[in-house]
C-alpha positions as CSV (number, residue, x, y, z in Angstrom):
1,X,-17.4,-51.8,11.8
2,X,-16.8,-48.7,13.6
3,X,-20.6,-46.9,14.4
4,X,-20.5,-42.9,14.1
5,X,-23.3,-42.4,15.8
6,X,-25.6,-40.4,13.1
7,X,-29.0,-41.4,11.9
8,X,-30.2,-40.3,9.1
9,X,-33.8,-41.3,7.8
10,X,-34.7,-42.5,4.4
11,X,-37.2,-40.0,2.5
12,X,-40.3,-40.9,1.0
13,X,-37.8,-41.4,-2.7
14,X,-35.6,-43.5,-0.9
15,X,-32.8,-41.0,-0.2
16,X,-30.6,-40.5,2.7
17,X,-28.5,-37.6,3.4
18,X,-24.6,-38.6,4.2
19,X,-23.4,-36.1,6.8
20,X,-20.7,-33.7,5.7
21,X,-18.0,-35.1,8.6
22,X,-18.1,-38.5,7.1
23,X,-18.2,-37.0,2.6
24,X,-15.1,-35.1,4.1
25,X,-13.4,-37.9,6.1
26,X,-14.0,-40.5,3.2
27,X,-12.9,-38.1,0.7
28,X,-16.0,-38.1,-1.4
29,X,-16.3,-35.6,-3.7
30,X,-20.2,-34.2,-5.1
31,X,-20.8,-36.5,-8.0
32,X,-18.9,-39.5,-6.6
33,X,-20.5,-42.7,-7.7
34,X,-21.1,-45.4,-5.2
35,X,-21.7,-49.1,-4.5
36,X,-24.1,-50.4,-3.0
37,X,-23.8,-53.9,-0.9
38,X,-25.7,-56.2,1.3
39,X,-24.0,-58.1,3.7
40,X,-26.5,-60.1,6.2
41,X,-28.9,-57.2,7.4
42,X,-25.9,-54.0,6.7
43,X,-25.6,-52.2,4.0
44,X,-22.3,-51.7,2.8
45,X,-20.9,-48.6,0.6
46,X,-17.9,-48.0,-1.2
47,X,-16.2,-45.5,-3.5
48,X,-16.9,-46.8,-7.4
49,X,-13.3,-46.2,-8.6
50,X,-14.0,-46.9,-12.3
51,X,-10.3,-45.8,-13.1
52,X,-9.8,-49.2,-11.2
53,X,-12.3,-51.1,-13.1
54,X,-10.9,-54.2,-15.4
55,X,-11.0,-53.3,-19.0
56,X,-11.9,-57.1,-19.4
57,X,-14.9,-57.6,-17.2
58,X,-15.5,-54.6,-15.8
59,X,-14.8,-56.1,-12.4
60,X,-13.4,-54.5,-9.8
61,X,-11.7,-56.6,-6.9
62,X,-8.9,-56.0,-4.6
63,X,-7.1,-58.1,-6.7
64,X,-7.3,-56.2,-9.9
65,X,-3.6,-54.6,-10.4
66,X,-2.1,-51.9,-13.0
67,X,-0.8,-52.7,-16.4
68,X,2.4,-50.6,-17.7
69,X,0.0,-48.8,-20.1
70,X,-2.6,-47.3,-17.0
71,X,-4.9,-50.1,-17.4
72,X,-6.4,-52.2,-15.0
73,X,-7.1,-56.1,-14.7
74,X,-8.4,-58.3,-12.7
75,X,-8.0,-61.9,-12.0
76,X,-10.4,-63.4,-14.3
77,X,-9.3,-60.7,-17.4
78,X,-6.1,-61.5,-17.0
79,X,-7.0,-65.1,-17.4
80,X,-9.0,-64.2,-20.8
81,X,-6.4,-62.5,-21.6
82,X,-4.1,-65.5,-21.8
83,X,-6.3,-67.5,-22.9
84,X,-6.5,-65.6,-25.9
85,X,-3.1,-65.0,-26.6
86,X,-2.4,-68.4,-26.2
87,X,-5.2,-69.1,-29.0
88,X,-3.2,-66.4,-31.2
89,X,-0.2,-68.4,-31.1
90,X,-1.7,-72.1,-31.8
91,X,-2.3,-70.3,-35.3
């Protein structure tokens, strides 16, 4: 983890400002949504890229890859996926 060396202080709603330098370097755009995660004491942010989100489960991994149509699927929706279509075949 790479430290930047800004602090920023948390208002009395809970906010923090991110700096300009790092909305620009990141590529995060007003209105960006973003995730929030907890690793040991850090808190950990990313982009929400709900483009990339699996139209199964709503997940979305690493893992989760494109389909020919646009759509994207991960792991675990692919595997409902079969499941289902194997179901539709026992018929």
């Amino acid at each position: 983890m790479k430290s930047l060396s800004i602090i920023r202080k948390v208002d009395h709603l809970g906010r923090i400002v991110i700096p300009i330098e790092l909305r620009e370097t990141m590529k995060l755009p007003e209105g960006q949504p973003l995730e929030f995660f907890t690793e040991d004491e850090n808190i950990i942010l990313r982009s929400y890229k709900i483009r990339e989100a699996c139209v199964i489960t709503g997940e979305i991994t690493p893992d989760n890859f494109e389909l020919s149509n646009g759509m994207f699927v991960s792991p675990s929706g692919a595997e409902i996926i079969l499941e289902e279509v194997k179901q539709g075949f026992r018929m």
